[in-house]
PDBQT receptor file of N, H, CA, C and O in Angstrom, charges set to zero:
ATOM      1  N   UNK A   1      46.898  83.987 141.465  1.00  0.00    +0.000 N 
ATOM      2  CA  UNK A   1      47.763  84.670 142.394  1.00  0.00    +0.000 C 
ATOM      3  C   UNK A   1      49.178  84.089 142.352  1.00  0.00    +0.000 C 
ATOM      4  O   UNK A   1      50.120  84.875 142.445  1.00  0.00    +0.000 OA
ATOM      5  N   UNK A   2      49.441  82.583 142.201  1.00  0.00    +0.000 N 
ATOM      6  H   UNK A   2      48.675  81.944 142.125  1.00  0.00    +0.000 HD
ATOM      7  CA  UNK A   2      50.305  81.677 141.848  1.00  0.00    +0.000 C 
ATOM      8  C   UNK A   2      51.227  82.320 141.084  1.00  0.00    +0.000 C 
ATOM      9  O   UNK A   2      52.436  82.366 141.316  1.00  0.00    +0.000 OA
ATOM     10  N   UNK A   3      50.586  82.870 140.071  1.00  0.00    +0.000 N 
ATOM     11  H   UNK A   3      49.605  82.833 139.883  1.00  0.00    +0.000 HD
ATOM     12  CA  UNK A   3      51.181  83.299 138.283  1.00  0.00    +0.000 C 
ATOM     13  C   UNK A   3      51.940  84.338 138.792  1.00  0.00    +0.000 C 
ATOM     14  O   UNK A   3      53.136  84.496 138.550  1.00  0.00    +0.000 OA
ATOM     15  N   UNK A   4      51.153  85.157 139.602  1.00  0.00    +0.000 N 
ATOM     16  H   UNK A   4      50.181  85.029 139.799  1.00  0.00    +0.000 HD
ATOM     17  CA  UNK A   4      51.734  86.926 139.856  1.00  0.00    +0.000 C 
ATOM     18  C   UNK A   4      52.747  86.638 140.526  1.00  0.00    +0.000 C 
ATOM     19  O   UNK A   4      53.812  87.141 140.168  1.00  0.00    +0.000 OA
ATOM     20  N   UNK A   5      52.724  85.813 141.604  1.00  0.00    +0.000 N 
ATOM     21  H   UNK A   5      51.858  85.404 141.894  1.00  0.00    +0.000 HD
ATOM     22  CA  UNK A   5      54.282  85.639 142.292  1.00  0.00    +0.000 C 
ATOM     23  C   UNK A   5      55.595  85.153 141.939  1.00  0.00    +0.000 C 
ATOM     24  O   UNK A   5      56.669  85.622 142.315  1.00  0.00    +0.000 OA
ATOM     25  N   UNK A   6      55.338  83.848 140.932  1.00  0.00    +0.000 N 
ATOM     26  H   UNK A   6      54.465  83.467 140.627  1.00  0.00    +0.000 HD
ATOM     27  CA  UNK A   6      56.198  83.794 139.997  1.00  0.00    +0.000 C 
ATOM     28  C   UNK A   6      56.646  84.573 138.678  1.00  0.00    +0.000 C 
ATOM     29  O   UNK A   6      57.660  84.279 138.045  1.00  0.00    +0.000 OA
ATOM     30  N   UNK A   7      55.906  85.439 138.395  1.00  0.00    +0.000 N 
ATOM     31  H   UNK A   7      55.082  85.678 138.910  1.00  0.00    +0.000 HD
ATOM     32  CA  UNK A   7      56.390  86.337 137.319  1.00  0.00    +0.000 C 
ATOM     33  C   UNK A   7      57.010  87.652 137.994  1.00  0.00    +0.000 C 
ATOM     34  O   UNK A   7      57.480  88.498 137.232  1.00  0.00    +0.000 OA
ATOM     35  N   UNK A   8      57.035  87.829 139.088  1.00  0.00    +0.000 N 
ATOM     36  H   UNK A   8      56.653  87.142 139.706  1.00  0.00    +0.000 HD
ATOM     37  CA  UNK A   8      57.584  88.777 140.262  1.00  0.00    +0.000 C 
ATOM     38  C   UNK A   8      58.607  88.368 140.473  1.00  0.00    +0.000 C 
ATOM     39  O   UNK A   8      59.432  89.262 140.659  1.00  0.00    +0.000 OA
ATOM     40  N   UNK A   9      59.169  86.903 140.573  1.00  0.00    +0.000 N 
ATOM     41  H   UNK A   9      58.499  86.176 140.422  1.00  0.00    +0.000 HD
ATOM     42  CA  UNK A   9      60.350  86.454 140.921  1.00  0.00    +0.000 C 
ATOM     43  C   UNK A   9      61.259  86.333 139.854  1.00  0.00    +0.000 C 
ATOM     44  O   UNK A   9      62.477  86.389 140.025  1.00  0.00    +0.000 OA
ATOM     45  N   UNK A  10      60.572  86.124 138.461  1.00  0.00    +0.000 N 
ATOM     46  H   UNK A  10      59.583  86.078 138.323  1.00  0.00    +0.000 HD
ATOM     47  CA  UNK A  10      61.269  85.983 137.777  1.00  0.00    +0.000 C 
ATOM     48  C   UNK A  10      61.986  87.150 137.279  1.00  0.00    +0.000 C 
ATOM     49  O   UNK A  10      63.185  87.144 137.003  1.00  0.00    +0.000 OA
ATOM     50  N   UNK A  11      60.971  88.455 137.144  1.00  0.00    +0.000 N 
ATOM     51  H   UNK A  11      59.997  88.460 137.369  1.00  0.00    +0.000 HD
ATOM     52  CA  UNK A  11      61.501  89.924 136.617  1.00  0.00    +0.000 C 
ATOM     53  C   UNK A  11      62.557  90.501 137.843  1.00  0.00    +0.000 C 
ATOM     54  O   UNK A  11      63.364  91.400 137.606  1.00  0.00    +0.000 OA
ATOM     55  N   UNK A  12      62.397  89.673 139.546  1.00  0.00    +0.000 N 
ATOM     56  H   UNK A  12      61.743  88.942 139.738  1.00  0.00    +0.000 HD
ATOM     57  CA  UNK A  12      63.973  90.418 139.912  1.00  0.00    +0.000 C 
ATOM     58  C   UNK A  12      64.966  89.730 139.699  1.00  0.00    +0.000 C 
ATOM     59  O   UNK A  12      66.133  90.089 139.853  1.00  0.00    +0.000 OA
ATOM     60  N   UNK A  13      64.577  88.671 139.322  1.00  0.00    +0.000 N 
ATOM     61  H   UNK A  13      63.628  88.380 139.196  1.00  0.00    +0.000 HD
ATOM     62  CA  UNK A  13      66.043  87.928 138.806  1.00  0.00    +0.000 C 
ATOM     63  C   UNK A  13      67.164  88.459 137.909  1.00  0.00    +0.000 C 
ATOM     64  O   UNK A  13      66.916  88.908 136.790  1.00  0.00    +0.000 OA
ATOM     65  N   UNK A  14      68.372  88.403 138.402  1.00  0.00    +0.000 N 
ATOM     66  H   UNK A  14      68.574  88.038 139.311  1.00  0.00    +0.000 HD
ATOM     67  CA  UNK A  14      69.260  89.451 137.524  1.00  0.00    +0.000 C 
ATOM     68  C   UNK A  14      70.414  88.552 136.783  1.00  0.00    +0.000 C 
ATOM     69  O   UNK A  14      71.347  89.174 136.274  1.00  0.00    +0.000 OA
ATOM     70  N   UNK A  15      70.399  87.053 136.691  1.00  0.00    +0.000 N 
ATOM     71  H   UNK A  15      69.641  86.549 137.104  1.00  0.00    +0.000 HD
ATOM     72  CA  UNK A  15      71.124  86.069 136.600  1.00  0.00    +0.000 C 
ATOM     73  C   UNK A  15      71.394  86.230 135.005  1.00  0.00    +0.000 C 
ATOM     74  O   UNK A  15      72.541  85.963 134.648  1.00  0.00    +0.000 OA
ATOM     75  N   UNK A  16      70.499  86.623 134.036  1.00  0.00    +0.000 N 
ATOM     76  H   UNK A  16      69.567  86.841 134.325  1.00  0.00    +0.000 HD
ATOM     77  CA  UNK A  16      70.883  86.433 132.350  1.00  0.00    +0.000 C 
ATOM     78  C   UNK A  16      71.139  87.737 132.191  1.00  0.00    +0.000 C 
ATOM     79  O   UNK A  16      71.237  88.044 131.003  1.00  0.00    +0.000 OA
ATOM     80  N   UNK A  17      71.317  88.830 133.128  1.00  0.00    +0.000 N 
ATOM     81  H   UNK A  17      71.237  88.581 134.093  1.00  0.00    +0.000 HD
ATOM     82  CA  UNK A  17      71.308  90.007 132.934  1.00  0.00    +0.000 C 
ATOM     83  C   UNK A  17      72.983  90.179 132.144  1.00  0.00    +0.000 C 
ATOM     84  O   UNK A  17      73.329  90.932 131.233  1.00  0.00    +0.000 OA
ATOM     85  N   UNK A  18      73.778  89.155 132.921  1.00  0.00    +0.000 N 
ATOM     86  H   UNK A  18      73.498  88.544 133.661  1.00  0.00    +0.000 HD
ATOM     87  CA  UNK A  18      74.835  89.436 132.440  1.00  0.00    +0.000 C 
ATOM     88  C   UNK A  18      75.437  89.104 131.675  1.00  0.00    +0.000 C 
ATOM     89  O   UNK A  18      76.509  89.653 131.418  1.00  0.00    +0.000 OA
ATOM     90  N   UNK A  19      74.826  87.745 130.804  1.00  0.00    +0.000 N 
ATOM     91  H   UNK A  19      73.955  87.300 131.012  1.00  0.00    +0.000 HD
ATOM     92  CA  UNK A  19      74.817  87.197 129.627  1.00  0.00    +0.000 C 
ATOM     93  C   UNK A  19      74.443  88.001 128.768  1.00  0.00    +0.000 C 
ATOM     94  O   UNK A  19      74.942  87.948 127.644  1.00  0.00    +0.000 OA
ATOM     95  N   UNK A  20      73.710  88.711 129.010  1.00  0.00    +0.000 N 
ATOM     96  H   UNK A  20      73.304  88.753 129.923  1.00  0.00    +0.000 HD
ATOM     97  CA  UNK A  20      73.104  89.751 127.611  1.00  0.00    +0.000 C 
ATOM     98  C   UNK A  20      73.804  91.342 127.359  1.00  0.00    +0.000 C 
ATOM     99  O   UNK A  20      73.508  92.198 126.525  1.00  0.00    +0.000 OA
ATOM    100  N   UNK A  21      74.755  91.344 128.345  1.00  0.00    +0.000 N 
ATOM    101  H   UNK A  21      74.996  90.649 129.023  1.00  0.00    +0.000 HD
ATOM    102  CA  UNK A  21      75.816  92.230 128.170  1.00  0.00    +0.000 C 
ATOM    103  C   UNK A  21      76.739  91.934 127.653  1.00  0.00    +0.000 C 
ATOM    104  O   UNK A  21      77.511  92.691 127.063  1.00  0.00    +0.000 OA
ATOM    105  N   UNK A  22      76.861  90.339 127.828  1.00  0.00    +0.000 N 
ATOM    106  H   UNK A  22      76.235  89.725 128.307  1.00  0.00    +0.000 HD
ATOM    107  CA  UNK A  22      78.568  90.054 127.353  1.00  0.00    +0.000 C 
ATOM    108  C   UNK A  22      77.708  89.907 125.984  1.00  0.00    +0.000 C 
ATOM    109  O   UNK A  22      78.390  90.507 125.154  1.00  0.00    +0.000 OA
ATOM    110  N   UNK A  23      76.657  89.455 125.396  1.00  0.00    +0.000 N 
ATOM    111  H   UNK A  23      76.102  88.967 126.070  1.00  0.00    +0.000 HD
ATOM    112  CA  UNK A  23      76.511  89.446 124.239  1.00  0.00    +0.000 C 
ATOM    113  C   UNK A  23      76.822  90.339 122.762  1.00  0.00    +0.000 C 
ATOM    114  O   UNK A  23      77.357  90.208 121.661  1.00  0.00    +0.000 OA
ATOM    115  N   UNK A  24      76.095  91.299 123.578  1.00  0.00    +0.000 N 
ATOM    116  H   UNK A  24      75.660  91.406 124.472  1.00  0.00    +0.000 HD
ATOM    117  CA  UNK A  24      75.720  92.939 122.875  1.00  0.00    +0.000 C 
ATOM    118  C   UNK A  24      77.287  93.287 122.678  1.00  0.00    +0.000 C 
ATOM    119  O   UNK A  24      77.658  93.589 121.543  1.00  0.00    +0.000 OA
ATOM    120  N   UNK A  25      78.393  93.250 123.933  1.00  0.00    +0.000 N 
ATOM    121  H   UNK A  25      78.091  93.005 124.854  1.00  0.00    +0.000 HD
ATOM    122  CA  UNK A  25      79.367  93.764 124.059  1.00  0.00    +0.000 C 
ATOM    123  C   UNK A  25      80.096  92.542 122.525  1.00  0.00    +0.000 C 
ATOM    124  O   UNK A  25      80.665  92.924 121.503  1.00  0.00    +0.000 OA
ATOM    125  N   UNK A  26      79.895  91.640 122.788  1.00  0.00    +0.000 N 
ATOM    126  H   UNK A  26      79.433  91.330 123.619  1.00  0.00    +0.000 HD
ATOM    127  CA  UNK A  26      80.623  90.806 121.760  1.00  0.00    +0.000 C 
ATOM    128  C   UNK A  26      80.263  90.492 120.365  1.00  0.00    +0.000 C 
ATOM    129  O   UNK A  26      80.979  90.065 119.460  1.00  0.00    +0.000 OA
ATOM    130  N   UNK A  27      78.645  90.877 120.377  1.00  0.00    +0.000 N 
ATOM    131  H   UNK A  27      78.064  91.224 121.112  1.00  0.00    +0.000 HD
ATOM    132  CA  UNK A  27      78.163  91.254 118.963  1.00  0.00    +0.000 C 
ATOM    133  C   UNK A  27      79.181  93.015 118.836  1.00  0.00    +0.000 C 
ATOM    134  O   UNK A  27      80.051  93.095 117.969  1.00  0.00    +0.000 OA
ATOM    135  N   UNK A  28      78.988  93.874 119.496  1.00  0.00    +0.000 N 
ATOM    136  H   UNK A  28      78.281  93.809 120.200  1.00  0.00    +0.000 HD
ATOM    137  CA  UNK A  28      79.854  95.553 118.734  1.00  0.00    +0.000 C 
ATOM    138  C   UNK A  28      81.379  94.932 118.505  1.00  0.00    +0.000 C 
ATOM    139  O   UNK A  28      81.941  95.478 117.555  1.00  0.00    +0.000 OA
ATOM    140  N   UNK A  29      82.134  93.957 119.137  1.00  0.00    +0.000 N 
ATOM    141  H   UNK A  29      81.677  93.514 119.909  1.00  0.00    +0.000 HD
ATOM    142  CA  UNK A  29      83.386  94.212 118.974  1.00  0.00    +0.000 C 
ATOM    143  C   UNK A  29      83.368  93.118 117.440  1.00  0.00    +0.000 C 
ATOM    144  O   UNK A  29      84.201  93.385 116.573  1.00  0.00    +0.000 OA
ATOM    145  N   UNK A  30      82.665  92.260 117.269  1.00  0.00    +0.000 N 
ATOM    146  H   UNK A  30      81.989  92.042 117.973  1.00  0.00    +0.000 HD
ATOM    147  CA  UNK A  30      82.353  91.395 115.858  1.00  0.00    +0.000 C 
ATOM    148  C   UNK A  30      82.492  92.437 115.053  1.00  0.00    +0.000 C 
ATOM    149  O   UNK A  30      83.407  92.650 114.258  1.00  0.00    +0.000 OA
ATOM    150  N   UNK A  31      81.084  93.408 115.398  1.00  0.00    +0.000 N 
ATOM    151  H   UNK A  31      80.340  93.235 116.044  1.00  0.00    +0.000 HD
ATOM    152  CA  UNK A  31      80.908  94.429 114.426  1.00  0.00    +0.000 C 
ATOM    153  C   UNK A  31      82.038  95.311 113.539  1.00  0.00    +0.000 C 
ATOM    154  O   UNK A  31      82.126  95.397 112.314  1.00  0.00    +0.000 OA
ATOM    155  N   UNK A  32      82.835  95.908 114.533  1.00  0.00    +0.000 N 
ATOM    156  H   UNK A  32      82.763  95.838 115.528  1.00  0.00    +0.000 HD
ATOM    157  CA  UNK A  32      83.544  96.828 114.785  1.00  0.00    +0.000 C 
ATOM    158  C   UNK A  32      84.581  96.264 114.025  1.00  0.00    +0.000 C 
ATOM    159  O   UNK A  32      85.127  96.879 113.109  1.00  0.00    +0.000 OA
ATOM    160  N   UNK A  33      84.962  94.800 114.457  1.00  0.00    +0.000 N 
ATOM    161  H   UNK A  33      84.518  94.300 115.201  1.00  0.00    +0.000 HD
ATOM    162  CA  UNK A  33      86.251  94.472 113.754  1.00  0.00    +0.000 C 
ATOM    163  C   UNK A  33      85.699  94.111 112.338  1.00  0.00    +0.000 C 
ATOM    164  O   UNK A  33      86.671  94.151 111.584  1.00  0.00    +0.000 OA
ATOM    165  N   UNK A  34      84.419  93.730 111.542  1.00  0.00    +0.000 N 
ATOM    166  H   UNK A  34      83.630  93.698 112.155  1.00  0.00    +0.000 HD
ATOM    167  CA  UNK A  34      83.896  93.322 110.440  1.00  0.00    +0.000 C 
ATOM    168  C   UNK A  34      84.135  94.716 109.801  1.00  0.00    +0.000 C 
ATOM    169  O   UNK A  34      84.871  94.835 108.821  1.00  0.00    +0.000 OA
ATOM    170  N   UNK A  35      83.616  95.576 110.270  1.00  0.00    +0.000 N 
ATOM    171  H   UNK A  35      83.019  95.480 111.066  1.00  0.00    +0.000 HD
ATOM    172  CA  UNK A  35      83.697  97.210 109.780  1.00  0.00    +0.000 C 
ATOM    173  C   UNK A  35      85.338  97.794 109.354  1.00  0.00    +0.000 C 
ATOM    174  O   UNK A  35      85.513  98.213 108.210  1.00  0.00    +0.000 OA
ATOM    175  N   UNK A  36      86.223  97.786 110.116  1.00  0.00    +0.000 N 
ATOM    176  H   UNK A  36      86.081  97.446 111.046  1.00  0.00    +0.000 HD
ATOM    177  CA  UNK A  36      87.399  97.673 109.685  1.00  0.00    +0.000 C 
ATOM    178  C   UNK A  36      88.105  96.911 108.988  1.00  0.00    +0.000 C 
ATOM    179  O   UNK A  36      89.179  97.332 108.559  1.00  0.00    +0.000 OA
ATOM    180  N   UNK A  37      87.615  95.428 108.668  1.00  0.00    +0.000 N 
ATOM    181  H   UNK A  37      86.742  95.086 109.016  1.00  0.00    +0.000 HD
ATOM    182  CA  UNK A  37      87.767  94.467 107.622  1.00  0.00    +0.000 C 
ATOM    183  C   UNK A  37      88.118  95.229 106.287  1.00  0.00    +0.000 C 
ATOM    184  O   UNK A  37      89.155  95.335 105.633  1.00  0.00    +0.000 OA
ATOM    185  N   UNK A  38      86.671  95.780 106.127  1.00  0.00    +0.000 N 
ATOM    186  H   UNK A  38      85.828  95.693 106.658  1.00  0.00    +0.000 HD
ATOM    187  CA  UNK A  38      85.981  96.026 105.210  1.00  0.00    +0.000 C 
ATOM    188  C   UNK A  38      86.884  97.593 104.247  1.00  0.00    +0.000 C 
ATOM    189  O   UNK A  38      87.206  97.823 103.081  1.00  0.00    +0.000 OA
ATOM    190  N   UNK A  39      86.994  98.441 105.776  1.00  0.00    +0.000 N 
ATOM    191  H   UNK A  39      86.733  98.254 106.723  1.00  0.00    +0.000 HD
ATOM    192  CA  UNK A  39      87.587  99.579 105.344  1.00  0.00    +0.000 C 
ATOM    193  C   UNK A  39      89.216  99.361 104.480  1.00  0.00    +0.000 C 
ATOM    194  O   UNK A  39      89.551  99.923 103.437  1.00  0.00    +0.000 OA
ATOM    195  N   UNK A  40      89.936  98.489 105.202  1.00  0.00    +0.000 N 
ATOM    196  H   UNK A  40      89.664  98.032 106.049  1.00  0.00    +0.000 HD
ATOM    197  CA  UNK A  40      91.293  98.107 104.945  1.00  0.00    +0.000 C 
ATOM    198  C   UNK A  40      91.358  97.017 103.906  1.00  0.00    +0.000 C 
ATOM    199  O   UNK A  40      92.456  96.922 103.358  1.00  0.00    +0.000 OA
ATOM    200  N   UNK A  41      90.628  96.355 103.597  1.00  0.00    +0.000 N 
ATOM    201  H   UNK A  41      89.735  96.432 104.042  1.00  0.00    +0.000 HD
ATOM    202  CA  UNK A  41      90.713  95.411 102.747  1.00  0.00    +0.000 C 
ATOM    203  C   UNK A  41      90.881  96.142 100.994  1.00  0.00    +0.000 C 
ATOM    204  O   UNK A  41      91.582  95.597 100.141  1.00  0.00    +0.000 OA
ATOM    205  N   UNK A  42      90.170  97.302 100.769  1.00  0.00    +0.000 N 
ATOM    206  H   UNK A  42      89.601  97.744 101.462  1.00  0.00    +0.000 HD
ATOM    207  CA  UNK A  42      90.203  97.574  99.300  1.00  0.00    +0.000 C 
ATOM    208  C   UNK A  42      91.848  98.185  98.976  1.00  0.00    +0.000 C 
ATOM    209  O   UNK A  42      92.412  97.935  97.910  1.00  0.00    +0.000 OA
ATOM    210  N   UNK A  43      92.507  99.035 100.106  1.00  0.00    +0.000 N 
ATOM    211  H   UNK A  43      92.049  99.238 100.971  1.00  0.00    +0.000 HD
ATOM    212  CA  UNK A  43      93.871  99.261 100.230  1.00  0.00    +0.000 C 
ATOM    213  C   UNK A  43      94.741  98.273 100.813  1.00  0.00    +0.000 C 
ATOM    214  O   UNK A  43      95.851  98.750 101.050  1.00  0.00    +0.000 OA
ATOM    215  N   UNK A  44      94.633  97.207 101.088  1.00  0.00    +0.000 N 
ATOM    216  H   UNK A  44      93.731  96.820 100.896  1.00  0.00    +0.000 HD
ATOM    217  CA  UNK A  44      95.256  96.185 100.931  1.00  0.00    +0.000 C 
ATOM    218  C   UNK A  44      95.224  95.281  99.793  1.00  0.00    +0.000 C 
ATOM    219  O   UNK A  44      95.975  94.309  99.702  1.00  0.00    +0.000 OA
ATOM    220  N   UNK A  45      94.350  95.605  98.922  1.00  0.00    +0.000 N 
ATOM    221  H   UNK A  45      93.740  96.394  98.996  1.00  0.00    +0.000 HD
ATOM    222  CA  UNK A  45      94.236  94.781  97.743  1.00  0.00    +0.000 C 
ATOM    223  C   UNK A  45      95.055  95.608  96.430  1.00  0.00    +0.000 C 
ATOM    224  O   UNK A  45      95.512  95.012  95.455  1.00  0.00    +0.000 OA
ATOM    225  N   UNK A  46      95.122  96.936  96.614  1.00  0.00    +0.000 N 
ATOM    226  H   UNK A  46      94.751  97.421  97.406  1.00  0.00    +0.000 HD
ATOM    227  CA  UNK A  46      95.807  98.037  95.909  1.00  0.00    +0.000 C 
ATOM    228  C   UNK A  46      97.186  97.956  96.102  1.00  0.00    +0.000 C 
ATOM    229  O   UNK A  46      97.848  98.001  95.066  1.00  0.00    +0.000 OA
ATOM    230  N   UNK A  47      97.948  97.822  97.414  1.00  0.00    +0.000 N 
ATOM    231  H   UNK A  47      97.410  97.785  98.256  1.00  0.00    +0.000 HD
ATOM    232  CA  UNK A  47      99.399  98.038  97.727  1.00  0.00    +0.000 C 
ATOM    233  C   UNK A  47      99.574  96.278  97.239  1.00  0.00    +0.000 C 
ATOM    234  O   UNK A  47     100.678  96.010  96.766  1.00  0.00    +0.000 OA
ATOM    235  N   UNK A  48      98.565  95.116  97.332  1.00  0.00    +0.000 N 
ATOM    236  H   UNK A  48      97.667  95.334  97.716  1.00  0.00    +0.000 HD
ATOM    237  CA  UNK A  48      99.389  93.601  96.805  1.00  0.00    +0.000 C 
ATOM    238  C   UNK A  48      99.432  94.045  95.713  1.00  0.00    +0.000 C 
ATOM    239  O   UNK A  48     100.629  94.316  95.624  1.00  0.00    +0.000 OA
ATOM    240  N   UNK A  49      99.012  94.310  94.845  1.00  0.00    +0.000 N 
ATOM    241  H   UNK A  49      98.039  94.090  94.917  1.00  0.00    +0.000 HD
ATOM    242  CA  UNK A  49      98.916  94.194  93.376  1.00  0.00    +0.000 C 
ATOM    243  C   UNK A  49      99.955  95.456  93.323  1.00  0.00    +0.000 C 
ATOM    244  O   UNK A  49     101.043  94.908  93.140  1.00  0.00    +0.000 OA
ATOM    245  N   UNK A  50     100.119  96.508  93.372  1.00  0.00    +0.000 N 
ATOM    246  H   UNK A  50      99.236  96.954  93.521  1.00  0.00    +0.000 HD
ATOM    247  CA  UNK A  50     101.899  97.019  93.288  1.00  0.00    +0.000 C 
ATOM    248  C   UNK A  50     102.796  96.760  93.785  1.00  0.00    +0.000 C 
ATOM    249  O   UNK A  50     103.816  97.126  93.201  1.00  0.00    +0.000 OA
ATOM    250  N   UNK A  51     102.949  96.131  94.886  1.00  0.00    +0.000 N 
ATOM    251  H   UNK A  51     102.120  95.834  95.360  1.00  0.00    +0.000 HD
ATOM    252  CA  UNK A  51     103.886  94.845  95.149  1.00  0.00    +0.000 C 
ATOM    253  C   UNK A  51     104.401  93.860  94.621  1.00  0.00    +0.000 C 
ATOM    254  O   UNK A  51     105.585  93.570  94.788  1.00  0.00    +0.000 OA
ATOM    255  N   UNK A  52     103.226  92.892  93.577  1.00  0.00    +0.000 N 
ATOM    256  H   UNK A  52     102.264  93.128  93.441  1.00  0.00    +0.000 HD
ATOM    257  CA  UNK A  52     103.619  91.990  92.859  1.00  0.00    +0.000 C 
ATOM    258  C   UNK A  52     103.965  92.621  91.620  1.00  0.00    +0.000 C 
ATOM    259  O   UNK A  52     104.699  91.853  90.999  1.00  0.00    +0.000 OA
ATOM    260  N   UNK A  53     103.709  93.942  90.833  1.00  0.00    +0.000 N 
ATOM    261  H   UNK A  53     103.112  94.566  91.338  1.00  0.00    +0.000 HD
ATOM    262  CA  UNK A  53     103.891  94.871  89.986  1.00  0.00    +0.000 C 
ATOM    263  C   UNK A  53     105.490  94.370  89.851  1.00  0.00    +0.000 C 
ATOM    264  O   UNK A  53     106.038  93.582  89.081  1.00  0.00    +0.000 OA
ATOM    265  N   UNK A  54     106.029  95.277  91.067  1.00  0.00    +0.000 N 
ATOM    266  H   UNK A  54     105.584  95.918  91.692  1.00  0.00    +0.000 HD
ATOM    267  CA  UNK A  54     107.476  95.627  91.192  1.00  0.00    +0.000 C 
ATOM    268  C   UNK A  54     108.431  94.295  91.654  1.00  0.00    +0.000 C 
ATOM    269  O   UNK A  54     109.659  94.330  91.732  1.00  0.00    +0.000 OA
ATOM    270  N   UNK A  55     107.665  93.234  91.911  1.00  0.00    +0.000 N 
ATOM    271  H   UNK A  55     106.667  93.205  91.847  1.00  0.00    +0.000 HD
ATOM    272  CA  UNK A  55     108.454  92.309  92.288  1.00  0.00    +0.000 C 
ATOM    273  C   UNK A  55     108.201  91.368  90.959  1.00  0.00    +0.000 C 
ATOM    274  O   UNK A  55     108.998  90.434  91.048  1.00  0.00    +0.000 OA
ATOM    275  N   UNK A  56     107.429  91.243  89.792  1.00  0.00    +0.000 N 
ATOM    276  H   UNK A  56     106.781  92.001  89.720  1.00  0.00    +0.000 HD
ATOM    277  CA  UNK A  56     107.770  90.859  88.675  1.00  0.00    +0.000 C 
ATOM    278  C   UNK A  56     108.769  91.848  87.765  1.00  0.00    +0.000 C 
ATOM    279  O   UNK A  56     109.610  91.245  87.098  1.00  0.00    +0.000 OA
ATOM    280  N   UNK A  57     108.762  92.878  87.698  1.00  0.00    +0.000 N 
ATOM    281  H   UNK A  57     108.079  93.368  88.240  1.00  0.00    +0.000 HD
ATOM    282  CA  UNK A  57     109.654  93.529  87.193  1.00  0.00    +0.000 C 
ATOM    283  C   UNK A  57     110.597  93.622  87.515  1.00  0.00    +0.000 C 
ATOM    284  O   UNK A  57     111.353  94.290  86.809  1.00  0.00    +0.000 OA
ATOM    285  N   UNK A  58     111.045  93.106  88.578  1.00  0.00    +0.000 N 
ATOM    286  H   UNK A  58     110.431  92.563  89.151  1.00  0.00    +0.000 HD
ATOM    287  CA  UNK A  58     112.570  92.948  88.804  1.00  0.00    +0.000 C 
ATOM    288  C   UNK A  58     113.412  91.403  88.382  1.00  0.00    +0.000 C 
ATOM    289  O   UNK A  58     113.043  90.248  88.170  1.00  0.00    +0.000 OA
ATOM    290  N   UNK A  59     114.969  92.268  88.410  1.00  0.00    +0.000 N 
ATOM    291  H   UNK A  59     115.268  93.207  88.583  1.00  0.00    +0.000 HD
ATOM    292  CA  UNK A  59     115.953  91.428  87.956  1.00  0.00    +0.000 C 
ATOM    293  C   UNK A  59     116.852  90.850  89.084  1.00  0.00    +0.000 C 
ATOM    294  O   UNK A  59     117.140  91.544  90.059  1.00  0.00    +0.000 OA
ATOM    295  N   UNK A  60     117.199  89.842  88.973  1.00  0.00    +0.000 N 
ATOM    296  H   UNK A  60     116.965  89.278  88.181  1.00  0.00    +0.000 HD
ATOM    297  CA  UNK A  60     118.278  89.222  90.122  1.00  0.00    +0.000 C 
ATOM    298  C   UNK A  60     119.758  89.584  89.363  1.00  0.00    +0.000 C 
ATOM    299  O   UNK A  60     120.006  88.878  88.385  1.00  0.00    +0.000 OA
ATOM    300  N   UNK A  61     120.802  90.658  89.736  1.00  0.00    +0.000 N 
ATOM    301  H   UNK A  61     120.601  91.232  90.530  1.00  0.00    +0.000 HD
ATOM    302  CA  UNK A  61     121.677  90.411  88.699  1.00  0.00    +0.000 C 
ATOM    303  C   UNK A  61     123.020  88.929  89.815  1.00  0.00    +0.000 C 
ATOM    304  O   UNK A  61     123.526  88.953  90.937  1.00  0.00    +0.000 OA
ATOM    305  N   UNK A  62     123.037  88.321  89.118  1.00  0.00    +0.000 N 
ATOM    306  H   UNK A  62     122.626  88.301  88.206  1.00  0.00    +0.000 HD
ATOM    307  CA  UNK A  62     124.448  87.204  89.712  1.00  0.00    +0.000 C 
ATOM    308  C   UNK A  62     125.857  87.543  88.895  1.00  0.00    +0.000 C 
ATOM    309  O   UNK A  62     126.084  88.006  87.777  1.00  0.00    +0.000 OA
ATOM    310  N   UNK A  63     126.680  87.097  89.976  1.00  0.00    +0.000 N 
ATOM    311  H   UNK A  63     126.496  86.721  90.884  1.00  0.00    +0.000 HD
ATOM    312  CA  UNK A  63     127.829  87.302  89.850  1.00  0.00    +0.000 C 
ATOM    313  C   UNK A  63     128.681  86.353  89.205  1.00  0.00    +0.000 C 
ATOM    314  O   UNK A  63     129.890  86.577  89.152  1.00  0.00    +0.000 OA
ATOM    315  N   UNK A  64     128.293  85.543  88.817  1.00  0.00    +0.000 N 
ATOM    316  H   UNK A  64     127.310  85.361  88.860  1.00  0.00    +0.000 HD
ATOM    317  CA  UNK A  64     129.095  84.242  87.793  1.00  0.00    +0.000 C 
ATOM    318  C   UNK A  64     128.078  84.039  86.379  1.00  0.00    +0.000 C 
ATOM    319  O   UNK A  64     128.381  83.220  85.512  1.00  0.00    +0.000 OA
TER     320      UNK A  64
């Protein structure tokens, strides 16, 4: 009978309830920002490399 009352107390307990929101919430925004990593990274690797293209091909002209 012991058991039943403590497992009664424990299921209204709402104390980790809110730990496991901030979790979930902070595992999707991990997610979310890993996911956009991912998307932007292959066109960011495309515009460096024509960047450094055009910035080896150029000339400094000086005036003396």
């Amino acid at each position: 009978m012991k058991m039943f009352k403590i497992l009664k107390s424990f299921r209204a307990q709402e104390d980790g309830a809110v730990t496991v929101d901030w979790v979930v919430l902070t595992a999707a925004v991990v997610g979310l920002g890993a996911a956009a990593l991912a998307m932007v990274s292959g066109g960011t690797k495309d515009l460096t490399t024509t960047i450094s293209g055009h910035l080896s091909s150029a000339t400094i002209k000086t005036a003396f």
